[in-house]
N, C-alpha and C positions, 0 to 999 in steps of 0.2 A: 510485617508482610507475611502471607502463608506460605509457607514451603514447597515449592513450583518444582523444586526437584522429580525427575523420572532416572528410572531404573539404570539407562545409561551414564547419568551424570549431568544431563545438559537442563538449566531452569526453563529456556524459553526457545522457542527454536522461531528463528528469523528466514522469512520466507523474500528473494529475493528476485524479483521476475526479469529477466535478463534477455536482452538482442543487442548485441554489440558495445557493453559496455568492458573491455578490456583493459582498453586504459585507466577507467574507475575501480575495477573490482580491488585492487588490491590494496588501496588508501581505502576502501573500504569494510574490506575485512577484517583488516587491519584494526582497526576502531571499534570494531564490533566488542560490548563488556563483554570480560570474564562471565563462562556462561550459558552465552547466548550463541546458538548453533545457526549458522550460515547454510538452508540451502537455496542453492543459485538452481534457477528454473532456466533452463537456455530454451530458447524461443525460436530457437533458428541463427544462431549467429552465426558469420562469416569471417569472426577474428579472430578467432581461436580460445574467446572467452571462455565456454567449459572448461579447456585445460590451464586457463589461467586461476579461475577457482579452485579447482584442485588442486594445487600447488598449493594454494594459499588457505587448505584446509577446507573449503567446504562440502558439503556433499553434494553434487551436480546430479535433478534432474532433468530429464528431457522432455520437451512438451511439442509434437510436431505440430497441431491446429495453430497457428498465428493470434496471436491474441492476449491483449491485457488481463481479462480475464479468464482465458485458460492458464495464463503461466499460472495465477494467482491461486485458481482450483488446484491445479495440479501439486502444487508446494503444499498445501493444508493437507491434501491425501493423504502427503511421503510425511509430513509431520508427524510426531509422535508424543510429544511436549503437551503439558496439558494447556499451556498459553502460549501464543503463538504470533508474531510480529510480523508485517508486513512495511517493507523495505524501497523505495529506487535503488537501483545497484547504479547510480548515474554519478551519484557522491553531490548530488544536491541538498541532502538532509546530513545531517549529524546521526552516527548512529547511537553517539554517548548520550542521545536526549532519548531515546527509547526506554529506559527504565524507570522515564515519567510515565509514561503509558503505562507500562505494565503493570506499575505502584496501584493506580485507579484502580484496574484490574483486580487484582491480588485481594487487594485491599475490600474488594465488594461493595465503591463506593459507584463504581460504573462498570457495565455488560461489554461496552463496546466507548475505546479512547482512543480518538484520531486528534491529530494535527490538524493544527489552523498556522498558515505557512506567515512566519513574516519575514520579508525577503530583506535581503544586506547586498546592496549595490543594484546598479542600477541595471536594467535591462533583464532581469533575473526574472522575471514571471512578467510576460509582456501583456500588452492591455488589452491586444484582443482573448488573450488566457485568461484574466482576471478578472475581463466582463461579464464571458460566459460562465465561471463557476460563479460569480456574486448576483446573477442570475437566478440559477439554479438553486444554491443555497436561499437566495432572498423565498423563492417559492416553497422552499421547504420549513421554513423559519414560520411563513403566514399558516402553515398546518402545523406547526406544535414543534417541529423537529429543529432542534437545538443548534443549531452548526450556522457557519461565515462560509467553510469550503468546504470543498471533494477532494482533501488531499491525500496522497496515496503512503501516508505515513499513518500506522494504525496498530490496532493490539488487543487483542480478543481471546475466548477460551475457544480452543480449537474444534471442540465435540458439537458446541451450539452453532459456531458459524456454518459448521458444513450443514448443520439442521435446518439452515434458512432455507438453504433451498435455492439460492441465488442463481439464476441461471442463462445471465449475462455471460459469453465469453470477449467479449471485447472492450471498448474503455465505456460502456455502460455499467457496468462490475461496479464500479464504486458506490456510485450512486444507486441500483437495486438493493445494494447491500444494507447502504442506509434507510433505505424507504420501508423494506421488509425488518428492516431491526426494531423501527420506530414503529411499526405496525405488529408488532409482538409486544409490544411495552417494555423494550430493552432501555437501562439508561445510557445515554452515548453521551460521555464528557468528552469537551473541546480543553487542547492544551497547546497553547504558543509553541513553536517549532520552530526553529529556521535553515530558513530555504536560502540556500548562498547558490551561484554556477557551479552549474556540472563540472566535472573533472574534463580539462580539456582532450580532444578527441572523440567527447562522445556526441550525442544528439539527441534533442528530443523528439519522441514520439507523437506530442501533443503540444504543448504549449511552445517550441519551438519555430512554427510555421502557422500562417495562417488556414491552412489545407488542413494541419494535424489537427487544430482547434476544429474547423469543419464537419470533420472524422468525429470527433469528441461529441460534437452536438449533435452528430447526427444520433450518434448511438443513445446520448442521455433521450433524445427526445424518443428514441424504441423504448427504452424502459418504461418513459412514462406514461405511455400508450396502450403497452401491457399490462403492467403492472399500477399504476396511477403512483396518487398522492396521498398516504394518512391524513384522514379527517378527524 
């Protein structure tokens, strides 16, 4: 693997977008390899999660616009790492599987390596969540684009991603990101992940409810409006 190292010491810096995961962040951090630099993006919480980051060593910043993909913009900014990980700070991924990704990466076998979720126990990615991203993927699959999901476990060089251009701030972010990466001729390798429940006390955004799912579709379907499909 190439030497990801930067000037300060840190290989990879892990961008983690955050609203109310307090009770997660620190089984989280915690986990995080040897490394790999935690910053926690707060989105507006109300539990005192930035100062439970910092305690727990990360660099907190603050992103006032509400939104899946402003916290996500806003951490690639403050990054400084030339490879860069994108996170739930929820504690429903593993963060010990992140140095799959980054391997692709590194390694210049793939532009862009996200997770493809497979869930341990039941109730963990519910079916109206599951529908709409195997949906969504299915349509992206019929244009050439390699992927099962939209999952928010990911790993890229940080200079290219902000070059997309991506200009989604809410949970349409993912999915622009893909459409515009695959429309540059990036290669995006899929790598199995697992997705266990969130650390208890937190909640989710999206596939928690079926209103968050809702939310989720409304925004994928802005994207593709805007932006379309790779042919």
């Amino acid at each position: 693997m190439a030497d990801l190292s930067n000037a300060d010491g840190a290989a990879v810096d892990v961008v983690l977008p955050c609203l109310d995961e307090a009770a997660a962040l620190p089984g989280v951090l915690r986990a995080l390899p040897p490394g790999y630099r935690a910053i926690v993006v707060d989105n507006g919480s109300r539990d005192g999660s930035p100062a439970v980051a910092a305690r727990h060593g990360a660099r907190v910043v603050h992103e006032p616009r509400r939104g899946y993909g402003a916290a996500v913009h806003a951490g690639l900014a403050a990054a400084t790492a030339e490879v860069v990980c994108v996170l739930d700070a929820d504690g429903s991924f593993d963060p010990g599987e992140l140095p799959a990704l980054v391997a692709a990466v590194a390694a210049g076998t793939a532009d862009l390596a996200v997770g493809r979720r497979r869930p341990v126990g039941r109730g963990v990615w519910p079916w109206h969540a599951r529908a709409g991203t195997a949906f969504v993927a299915a349509l992206l699959r019929r244009r050439g684009v390699p992927l099962h999901d939209l999952s928010p476990i990911r790993a890229g060089r940080r200079e290219a991603l902000l070059a997309l251009g991506v200009r989604d701030r809410a949970f349409g972010y993912p999915l622009e990101l893909l459409i515009r990466a695959a429309a540059a001729g990036w290669r995006i390798h899929e790598i199995d992940v697992t997705y266990a429940p969130r650390a208890a006390g937190t909640r989710s955004k999206v596939s928690g409810s079926v209103r968050g799912t809702l939310r989720a579709t409304r925004d994928f379907a802005a994207v593709l409006r805007t932006v379309g499909v790779p042919r």
